[in-house]
C-alpha positions as CSV (number, residue, x, y, z in Angstrom):
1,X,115.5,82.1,86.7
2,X,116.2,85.6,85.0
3,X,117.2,88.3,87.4
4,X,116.0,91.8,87.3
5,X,116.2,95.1,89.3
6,X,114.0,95.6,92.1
7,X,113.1,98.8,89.3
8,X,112.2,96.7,86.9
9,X,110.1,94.1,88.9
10,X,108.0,97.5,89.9
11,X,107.7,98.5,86.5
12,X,106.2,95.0,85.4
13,X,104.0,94.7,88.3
14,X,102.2,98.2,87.3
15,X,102.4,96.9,83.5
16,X,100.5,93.4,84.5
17,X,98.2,94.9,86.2
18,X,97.2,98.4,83.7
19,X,96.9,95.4,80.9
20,X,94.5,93.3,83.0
21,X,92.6,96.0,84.1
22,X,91.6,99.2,82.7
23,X,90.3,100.6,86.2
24,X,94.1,101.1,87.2
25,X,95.5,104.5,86.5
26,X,99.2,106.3,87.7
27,X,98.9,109.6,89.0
28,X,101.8,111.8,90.1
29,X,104.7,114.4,89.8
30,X,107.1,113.2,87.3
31,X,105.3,110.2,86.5
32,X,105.0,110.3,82.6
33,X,107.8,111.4,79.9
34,X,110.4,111.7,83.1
35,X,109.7,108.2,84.4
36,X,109.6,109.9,88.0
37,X,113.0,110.8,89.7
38,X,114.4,107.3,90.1
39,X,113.4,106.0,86.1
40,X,111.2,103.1,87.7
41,X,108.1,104.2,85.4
42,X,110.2,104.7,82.4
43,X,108.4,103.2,79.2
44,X,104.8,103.4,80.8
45,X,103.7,106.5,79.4
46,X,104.5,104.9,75.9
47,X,102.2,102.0,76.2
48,X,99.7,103.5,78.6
49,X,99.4,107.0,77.4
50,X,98.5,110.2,79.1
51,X,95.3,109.9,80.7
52,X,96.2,106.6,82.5
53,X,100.0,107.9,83.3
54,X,99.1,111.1,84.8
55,X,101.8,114.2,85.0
56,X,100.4,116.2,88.0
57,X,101.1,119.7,89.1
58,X,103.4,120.5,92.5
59,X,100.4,119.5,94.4
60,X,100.5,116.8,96.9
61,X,97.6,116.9,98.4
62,X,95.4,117.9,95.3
63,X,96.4,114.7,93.5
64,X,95.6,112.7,96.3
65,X,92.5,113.9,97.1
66,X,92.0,113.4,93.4
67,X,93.0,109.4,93.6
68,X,90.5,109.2,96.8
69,X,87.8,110.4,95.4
70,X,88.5,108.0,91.8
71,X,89.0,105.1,94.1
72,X,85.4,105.6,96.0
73,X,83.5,105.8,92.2
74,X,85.1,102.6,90.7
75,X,88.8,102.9,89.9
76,X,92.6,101.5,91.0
77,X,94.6,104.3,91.6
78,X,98.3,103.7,91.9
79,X,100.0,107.1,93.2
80,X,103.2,107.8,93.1
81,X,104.6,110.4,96.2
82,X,108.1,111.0,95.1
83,X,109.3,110.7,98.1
84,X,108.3,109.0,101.6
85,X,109.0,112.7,102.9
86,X,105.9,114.3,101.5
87,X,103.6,111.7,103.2
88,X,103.1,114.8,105.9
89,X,101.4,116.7,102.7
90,X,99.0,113.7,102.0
91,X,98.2,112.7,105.6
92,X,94.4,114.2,105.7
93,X,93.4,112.6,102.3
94,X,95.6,109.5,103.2
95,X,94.2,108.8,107.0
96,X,90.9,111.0,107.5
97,X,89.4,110.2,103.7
98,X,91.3,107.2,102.3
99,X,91.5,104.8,105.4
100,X,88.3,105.5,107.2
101,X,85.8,105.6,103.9
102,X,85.3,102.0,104.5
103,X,84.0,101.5,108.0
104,X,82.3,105.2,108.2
105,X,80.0,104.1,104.9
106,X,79.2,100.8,106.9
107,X,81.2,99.0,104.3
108,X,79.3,100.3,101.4
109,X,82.1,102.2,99.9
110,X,86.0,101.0,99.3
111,X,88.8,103.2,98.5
112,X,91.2,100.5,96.3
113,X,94.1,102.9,96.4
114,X,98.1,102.6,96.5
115,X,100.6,104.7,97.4
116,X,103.6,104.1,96.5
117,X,106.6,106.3,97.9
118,X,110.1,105.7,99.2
119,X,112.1,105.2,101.9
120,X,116.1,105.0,103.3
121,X,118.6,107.3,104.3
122,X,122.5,107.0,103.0
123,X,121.7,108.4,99.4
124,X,123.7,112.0,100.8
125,X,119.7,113.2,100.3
126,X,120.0,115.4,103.5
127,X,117.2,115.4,106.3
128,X,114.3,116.3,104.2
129,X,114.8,113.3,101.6
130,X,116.2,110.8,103.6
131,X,113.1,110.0,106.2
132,X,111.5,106.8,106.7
133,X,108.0,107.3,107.9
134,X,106.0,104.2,107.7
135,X,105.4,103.5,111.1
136,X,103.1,106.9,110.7
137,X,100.8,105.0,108.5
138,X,101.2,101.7,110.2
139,X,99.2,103.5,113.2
140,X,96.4,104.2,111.0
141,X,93.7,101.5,111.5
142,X,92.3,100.8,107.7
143,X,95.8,101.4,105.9
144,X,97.9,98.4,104.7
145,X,101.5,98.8,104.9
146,X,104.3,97.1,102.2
147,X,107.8,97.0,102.6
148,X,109.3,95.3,99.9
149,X,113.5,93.8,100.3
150,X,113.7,92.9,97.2
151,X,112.5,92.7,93.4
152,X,110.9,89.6,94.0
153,X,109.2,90.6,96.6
154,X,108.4,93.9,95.0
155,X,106.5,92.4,92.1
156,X,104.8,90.2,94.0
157,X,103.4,92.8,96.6
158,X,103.0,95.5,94.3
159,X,100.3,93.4,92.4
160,X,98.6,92.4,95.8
161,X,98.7,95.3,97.0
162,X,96.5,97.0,93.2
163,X,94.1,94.1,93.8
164,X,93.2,95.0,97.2
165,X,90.0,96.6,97.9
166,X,91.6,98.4,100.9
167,X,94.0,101.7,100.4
168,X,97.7,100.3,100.9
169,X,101.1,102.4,101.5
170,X,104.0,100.9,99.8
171,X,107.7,101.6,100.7
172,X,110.7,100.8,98.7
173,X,113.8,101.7,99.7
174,X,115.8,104.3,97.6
175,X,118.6,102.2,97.2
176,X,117.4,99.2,96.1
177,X,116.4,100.6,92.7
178,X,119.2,98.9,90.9
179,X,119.7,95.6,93.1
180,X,118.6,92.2,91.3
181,X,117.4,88.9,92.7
182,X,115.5,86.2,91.1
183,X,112.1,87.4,90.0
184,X,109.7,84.3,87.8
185,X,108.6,85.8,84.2
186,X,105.5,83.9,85.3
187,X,102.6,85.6,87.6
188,X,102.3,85.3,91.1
189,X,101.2,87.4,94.2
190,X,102.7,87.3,97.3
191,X,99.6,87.7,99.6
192,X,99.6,90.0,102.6
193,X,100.7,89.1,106.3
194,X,102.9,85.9,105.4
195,X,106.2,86.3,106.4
196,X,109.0,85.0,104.9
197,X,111.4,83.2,106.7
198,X,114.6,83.7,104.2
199,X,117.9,82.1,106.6
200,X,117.0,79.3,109.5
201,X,119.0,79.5,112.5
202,X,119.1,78.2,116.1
203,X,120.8,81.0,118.2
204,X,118.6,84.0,118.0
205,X,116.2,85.5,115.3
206,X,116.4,88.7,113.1
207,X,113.5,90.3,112.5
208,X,113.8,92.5,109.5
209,X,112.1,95.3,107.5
210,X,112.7,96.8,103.8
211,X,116.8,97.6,103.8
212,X,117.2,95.9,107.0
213,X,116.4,92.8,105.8
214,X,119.8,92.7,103.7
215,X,122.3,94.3,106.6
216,X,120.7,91.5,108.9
217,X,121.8,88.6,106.0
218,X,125.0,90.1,105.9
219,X,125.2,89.9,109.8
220,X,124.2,86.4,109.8
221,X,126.4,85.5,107.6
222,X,129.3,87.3,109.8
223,X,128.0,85.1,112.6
224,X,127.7,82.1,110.9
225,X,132.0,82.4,110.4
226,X,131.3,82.4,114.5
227,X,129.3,79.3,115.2
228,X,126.2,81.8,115.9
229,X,123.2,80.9,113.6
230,X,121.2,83.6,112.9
231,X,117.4,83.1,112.2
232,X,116.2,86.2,109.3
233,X,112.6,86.7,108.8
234,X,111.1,89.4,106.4
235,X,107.5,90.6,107.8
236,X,106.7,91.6,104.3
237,X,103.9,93.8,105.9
238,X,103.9,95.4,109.2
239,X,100.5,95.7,108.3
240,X,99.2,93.2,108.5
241,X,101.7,91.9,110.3
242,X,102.5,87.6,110.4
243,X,102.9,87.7,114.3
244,X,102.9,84.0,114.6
245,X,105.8,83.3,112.0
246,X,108.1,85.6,114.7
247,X,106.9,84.3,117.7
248,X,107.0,80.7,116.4
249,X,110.8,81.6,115.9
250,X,111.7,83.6,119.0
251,X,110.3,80.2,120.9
252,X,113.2,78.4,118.9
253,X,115.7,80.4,119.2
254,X,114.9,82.1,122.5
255,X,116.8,85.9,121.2
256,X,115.8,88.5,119.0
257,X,117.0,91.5,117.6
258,X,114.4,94.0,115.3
259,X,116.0,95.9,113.1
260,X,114.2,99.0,110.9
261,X,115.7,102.1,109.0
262,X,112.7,104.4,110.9
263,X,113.6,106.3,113.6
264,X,113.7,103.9,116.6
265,X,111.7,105.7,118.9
266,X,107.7,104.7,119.0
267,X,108.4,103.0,115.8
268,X,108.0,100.0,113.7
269,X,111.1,97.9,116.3
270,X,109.3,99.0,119.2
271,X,105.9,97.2,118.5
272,X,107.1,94.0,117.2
273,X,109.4,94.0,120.4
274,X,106.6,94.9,122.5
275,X,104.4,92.3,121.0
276,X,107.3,89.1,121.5
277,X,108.2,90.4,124.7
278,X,104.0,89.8,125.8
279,X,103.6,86.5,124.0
280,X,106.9,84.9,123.9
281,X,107.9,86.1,127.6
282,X,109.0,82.6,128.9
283,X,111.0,81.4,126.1
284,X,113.0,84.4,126.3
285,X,116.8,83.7,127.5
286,X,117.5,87.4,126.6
287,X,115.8,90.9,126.6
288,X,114.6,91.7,123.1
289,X,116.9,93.9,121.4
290,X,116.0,96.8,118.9
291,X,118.0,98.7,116.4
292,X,116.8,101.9,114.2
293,X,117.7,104.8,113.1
294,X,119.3,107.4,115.3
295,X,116.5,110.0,116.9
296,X,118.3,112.6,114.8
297,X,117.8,114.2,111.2
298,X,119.3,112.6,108.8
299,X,122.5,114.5,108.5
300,X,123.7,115.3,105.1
301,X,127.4,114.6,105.8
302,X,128.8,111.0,104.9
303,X,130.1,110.3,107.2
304,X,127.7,111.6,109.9
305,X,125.0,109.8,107.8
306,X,126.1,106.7,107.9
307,X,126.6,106.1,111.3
308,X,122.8,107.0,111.8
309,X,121.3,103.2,110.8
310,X,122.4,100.0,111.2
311,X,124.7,97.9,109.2
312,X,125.7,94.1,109.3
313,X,128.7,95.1,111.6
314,X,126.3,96.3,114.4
315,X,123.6,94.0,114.3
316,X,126.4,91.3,114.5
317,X,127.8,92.9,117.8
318,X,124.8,93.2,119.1
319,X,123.7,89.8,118.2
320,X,126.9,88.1,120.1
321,X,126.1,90.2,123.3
322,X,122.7,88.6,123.3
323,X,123.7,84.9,122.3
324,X,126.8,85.1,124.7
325,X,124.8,86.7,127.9
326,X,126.6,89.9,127.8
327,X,123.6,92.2,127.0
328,X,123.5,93.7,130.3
329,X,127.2,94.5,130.7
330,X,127.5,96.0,127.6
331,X,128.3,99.9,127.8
């Protein structure tokens, strides 16, 4: 099977799905002769044109007001924030318009919308580039949340998530731009809430987001070297979020670590802690562990910055404290 950038599995995804249906439109900063910051619309523009690859003004919340309202009379609006940063610009038209249309009409109207931004800190971005806010819209009720680890699974969520009659925030991580994997030339979909369980293990279970999802490979692999098999499962979507896949492996392996690039406080590690440490309670041999970012900025400093998320070497200490009962004598 070919390999491609997670880039250019985006970039066909939002190709496949402008030629099979005329409905779906791009609309952003940057979006159209530039490509946007990161190149992954490069090429669109040509085949598409100007009024379905939209160049907008320095205006946020304008353009997604815009994409609401297009969305409600009949369209498939894909915009493009350019980065996850902005999402406090958009959060009226994202969470008052966008994700309570539905149930406030009584079902009558939809708002089939995507946003697609960006997440990740390391890229020397500093503190206002560098944020990784999807646990904001993860507490919306009517907003779907994405995060894609790879270009497979980039492809194959970005195309569920255009056919969706529900608005649906995607996140992919600013680094991953020019990472391959395995991607089919044929269609598929990956459908929402199925998550993928990408390394079986016996000792104790990774759970995963975006980024994360390749540090805690690279930890199990450390392990592995350690007689310590590491379980990795991908959510694919926090929301909605395939509760039983983690649950059903937290009962095997009886540890877990979660592990997300947002800020660990009240975020994304905290629910899906919260929700093994209520249903899988009496399987549990150890306390659930979590790992985010650091409560802090994102400095811009190197070094400063990358001691602020976790990496393989972290997740793998932490992972031998829980497997060999040390949790609670650790400093």
């Amino acid at each position: 099977m070919r390999k491609i950038t997670l880039s250019k599995a985006v970039n066909e995804a939002i190709a496949e799905e402008m030629r099979r249906d005329p409905a779906v439109f791009v609309i952003g900063e940057d979006v159209a002769e530039a490509g946007t910051p990161f190149k992954v619309l490069s090429g669109l523009v040509e085949e598409f044109g100007t009024d379905r690859i939209i160049d907008t003004p320095i205006a946020e919340p304008g353009f997604m007001g815009i994409a609401v309202g297009a969305a409600m009379t009949g369209s498939r609006p894909i915009v493009d924030l350019m980065f996850g940063d902005f999402l406090y610009l958009v959060m009226d038209q994202l969470c008052n318009q966008a994700a309570k249309t539905h149930y406030m009409s009584g079902g009558k109207l939809s708002v089939p919308l995507v946003l697609r931004t960006n997440l990740g800190a390391t890229r020397r971005s500093a503190a206002q580039h560098s944020q990784s806010l999807h646990a904001l819209v993860a507490h919306i009720p009517g907003l779907k949340v994405a995060m894609p680890s790879s270009a497979y699974e980039a492809k194959g969520l970005m195309k569920t998530a255009i056919r969706d009659n529900n608005p649906v925030v995607i996140f992919e991580d600013k680094l991953m731009y020019n990472d391959k994997a395995p991607v089919p030339e044929e269609e598929y979909l990956i459908p929402f809430g199925e998550a993928a369980i990408l390394r079986e293990g016996r000792d104790i279970s990774l759970i995963a987001t975006s980024s994360m999802v390749q540090v805690a490979l690279a930890a199990a692999e450390q392990l592995t070297r350690e007689g310590i098999s590491a379980e990795v499962i991908d959510p694919r979507t926090i929301v909605p979020l395939d509760e039983e896949t983690i649950l059903s492996s937290v009962r095997k392996t009886s540890r877990a670590i979660v592990i997300d690039e947002g800020h660990q406080s009240y975020g994304v590690t905290a629910e899906i802690a919260s929700r093994i440490s209520e249903k899988a309670f009496y399987h549990l041999d150890a306390p659930v562990q979590r790992m985010g970012a650091m409560d802090v900025p994102v400095p811009f400093s190197p070094a400063l910055e990358d001691i602020t998320v976790p990496t393989p070497e972290t997740v793998a200490d932490r992972a031998r404290l829980a497997v060999r009962g040390d949790l609670f004598h650790a400093a």
